[in-house]
Structures are given as structure tokens and as C-alpha cells.
N, C-alpha and C positions, 0 to 999 in steps of 0.2 A: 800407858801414857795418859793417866786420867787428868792429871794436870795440863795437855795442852787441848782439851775438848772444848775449852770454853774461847780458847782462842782459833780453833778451827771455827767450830758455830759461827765466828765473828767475820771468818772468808765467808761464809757460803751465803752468810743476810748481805754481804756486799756484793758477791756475783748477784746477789738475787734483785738487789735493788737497783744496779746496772744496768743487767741483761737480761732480764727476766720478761717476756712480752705476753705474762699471764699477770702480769701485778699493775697497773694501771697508773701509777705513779716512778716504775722506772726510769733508767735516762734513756733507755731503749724507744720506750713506751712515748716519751719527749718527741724522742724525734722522730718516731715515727707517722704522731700527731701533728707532726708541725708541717709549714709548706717549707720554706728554705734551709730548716736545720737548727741545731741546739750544741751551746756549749757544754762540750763531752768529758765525762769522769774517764781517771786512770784505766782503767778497766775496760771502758767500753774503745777509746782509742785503740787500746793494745789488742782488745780482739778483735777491730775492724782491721789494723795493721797486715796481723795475721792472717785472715781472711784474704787479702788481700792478694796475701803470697800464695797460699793454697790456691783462690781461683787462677793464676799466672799457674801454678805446679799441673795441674789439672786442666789446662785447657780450657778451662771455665765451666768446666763439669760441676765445680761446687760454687756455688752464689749465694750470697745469702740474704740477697735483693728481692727475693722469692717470694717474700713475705705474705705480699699480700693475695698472691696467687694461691701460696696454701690454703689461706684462710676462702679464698674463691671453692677447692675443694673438699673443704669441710675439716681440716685436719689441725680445727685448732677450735677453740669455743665460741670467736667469735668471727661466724660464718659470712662469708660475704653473695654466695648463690640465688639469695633472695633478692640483693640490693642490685647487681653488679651481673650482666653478662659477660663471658670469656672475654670475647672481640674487645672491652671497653677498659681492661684490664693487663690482657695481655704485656703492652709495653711497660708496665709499671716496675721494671726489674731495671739491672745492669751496674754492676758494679763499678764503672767507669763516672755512671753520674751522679756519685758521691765522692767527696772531694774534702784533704783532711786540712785546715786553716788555721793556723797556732793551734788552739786546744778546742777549736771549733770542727763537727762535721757538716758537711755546706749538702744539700743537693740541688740538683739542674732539673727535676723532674718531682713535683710537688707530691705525689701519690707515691712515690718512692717507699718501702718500708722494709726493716729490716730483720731478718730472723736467725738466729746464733743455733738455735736449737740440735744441727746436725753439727755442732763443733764444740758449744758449750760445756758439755761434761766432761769433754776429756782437758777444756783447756783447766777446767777447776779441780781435776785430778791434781796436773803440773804442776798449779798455784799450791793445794795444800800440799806434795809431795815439795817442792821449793821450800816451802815451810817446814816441816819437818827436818829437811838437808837444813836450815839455815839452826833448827834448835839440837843438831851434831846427833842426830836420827840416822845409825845406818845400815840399817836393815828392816825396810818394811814393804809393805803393800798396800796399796790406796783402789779404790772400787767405788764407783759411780755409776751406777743405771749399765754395768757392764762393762765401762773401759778402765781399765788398768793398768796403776804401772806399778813396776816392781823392782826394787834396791836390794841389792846383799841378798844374806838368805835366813832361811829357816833357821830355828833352833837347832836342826838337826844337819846342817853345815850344806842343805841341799839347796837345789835354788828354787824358787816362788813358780807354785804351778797354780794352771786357771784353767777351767775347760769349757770347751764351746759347743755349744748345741746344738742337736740336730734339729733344721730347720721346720719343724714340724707345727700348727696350729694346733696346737691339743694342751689339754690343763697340767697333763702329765710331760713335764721338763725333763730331758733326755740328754745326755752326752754325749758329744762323736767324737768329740778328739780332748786329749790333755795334752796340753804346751806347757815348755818349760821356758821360763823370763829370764832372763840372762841380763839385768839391769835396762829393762827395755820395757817398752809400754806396747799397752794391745787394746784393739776399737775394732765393734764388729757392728756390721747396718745388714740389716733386711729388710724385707717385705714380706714373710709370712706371717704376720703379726697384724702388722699394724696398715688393715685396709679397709676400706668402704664400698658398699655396694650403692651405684647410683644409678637408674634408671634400665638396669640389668646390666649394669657393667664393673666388674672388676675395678676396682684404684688404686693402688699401690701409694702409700705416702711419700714414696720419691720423686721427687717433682724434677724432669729433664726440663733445667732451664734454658734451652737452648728453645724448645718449640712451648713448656709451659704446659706440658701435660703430662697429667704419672704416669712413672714407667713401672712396668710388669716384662718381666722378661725370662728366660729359664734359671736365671742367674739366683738365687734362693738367699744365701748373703753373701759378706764378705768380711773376712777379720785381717785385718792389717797389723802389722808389727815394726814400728817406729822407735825412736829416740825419745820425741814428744806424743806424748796423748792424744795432744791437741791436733798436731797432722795429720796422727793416724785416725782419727776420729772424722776429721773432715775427707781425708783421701778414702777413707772407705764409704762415706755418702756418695762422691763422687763418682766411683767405681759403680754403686749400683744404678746412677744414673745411665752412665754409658752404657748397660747390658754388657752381660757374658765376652762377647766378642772384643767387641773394641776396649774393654775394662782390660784384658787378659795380654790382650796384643802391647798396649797403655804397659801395662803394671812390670811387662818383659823387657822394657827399657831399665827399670829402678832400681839401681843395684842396691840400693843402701836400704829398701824396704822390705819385709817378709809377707806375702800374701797367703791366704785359703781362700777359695771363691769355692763353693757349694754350689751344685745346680741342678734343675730336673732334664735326665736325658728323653729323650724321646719316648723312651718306654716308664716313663715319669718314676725315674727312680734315682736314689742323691748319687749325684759323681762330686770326685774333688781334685780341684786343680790346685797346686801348692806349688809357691816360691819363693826361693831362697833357702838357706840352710836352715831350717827348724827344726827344733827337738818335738817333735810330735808324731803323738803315740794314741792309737785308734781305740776306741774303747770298743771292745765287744759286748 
């Protein structure tokens, strides 16, 4: 499909000019800068929209009001540790005080900022995968930083396989399981990866917006399996926020979703919880 590259390229400088809160002239970046809020592009409504449904899905486990607490610890370039103690920051979240006004987004809380980052690649999956469905594309695979969805099948009449990783810190990338897509999208969040060590302590980049502090739990990741990218992408942040426990109790309500939660047992060694009917098959 070399002829539609130049029209993909042409989503991904529009997510990126949107959503993007590493690029300084975003609409993202707008309003995050602003005190009361900024008239919003297509894009950035539709994924606060969304957003919106996911934290209501999730009990408020996924926020994306978080922003600025990330950046408190450290897990964004620009650091706010030096400027900012916890206590003065803390409140700076809550999806409720943001407020969507014709094509305006409004906020009630002037330090308010927002961060897409735990939802944005799989919603730009959907977007290019939408795009290909709309140019009579029916059969393919789409891949972003790891979430994927996947239409029709193979050359060879099979359907679209992907596999997930053992949660492991090491340069050497490993396999635990292959899953078969069944015209279905997959988003998978950890915390073996992506942490910081801050005054001898552990940080996990999941920020539990509920208390505003990363969470680290037995719980290693989680790969979801949804319709949209974009859900599963946010419902699986969500899930590592809540820990193992409550994520698993949470996830045995969902009928219409597929989960793997990976986790370290006691004697720190990977166990897996799986839900729903998956085609998945262990690599040895």
C-alpha cells in the first residue's frame, strides 16, 4: 500500500499537532497553558470525549487530568520536582473540571493539564485503521508502540498473530504468549520498563489517580482485548493502576473484553491470569 503512506504520514502530524504534549505548540499544549481553556480541534474533542467514557468505564482509574502530576514525577521532559512540591499539586487533576462548550474546552481549575499518552496510540491505531477500512483495505494490521488491531487475515487465510512479552527488564525482548486477532484490537501497559529511582524508591510510571502517587504492585502488565484500540489501550492503564486485586475482581465483570494480567507471585516468579475466550498459545 505505498500509495497511501503519504496519507497516513498526514494522520499521524495531525495527532501529533493535537495531542502531542512534547511539541509546544499543540492544542494539547494550548490548553494546557492556558487558565480557563482553548477552542479545540477535531481530534482533541474526540479524545477528551472518549476519555471521558473510559474514566465513567473504569471507575476513574484512567484520568487523564494527571498531567501535571506526571510531570511532578519525572516521567515526562519537562519535570516539575524542582518547581512544585506534591501537597501544592496534588489537586491539579479531575476529569469532571473540564467541561466541553460548542467546540471549546472550559476548565474550573486553572492548573488543570491534560495528558492522552495512556490512550493516544491505540486511538491513532483506530484513526489509521478507519482509514484504510474507508480506502476498501480488508485485510491488514496496524502497530503503534505495541497496540494493535487487526482485520481479515493473512495471505495464508490465517488470522493476524501478535505476541506479548515476558515482563522482564532486560535488553533481550522475549515472548510469553501468541495471540490470535480475530478482527479485534490489543493494548498492553506495564511497569517493568518504564520506572525511576527517586530518593531510593521505586516509581512505576502509573500514576493511581485517585491518591496521585505511582503505583507498583505484583501485577507486571496487562494486555487487553477489545473492539477499539483506543479502549483497550486506556482500560489496560487503568487496570495497572488499580493493582492485581481489584484490576482482576474489575476486569471479571467485562464480558465483552479479553484480559492477560501477568504478575510476580510471592516466590517472584511470572503467573497469568486470563479472561475470556482467547486463542492463546504459551511459547516455550
Amino acid at each position: 500500500m505505498p500509495h497511501l503512506t503519504g496519507k497516513i504520514d498526514s494522520l499521524f502530524e495531525a495527532v501529533d499537532k493535537s495531542l502531542s504534549t512534547y511539541r509546544r505548540n499543540s492544542k494539547i499544549s494550548a490548553f494546557n497553558q492556558s487558565d480557563a481553556g482553548i477552542l479545540a480541534d477535531t481530534l482533541l474533542l474526540e479524545m477528551f470525549k472518549l476519555s471521558m467514557l473510559v474514566n465513567k468505564y473504569t471507575n476513574g482509574y484512567f484520568d487523564p487530568t494527571i498531567g501535571k502530576i506526571v510531570k511532578f514525577w519525572g516521567f515526562h521532559p519537562d519535570s516539575l520536582s524542582a518547581v512544585y512540591t506534591f501537597d501544592s499539586i496534588i489537586d491539579c487533576r479531575g476529569i469532571n473540571r473540564i467541561k466541553i462548550k460548542s467546540d471549546s474546552l472550559i476548565k474550573s481549575f486553572p492548573c488543570l493539564e491534560l495528558d492522552f499518552n495512556a490512550i493516544a496510540q491505540g486511538y491513532t491505531v483506530d484513526l489509521i485503521s478507519s482509514f484504510l477500512e474507508q480506502q476498501g483495505v480488508q485485510n491488514f494490521i496496524v502497530e503503534l508502540g505495541g497496540e494493535v488491531k487487526a482485520k481479515g487475515m493473512k495471505d495464508d487465510e490465517n488470522f493476524w498473530t501478535v505476541g506479548i512479552e515476558k515482563p522482564e527488564n532486560t535488553d533481550k525482548r522475549e515472548l510469553m504468549y501468541v495471540i490470535s486477532l480475530e478482527n479485534k484490537s490489543l493494548a498492553t501497559s506495564g511497569n517493568y520498563r518504564k520506572y525511576k529511582w527517586k530518593d531510593g524508591r521505586k516509581l512505576g510510571h502509573t500514576i493511581d489517580p485517585f491518591t496521585g502517587q505511582p503505583k507498583l504492585d505484583s501485577l507486571l502488565s496487562v494486555s487487553v482485548i477489545a473492539q477499539s484500540c483506543a479502549v483497550a489501550d486506556g482500560v489496560a492503564t487503568a487496570c495497572m493502576a488499580m493493582g492485581l486485586d481489584k484490576a482482576y475482581q474489575w476486569a471479571s465483570r467485562q464480558d465483552s473484553l479479553g484480559f492477560i494480567f501477568i504478575y510476580s507471585d510471592s516466590n517472584n516468579r511470572n503467573q497469568t491470569k486470563v479472561l475470556g475466550n482467547l486463542n492463546l498459545v504459551k511459547v516455550e
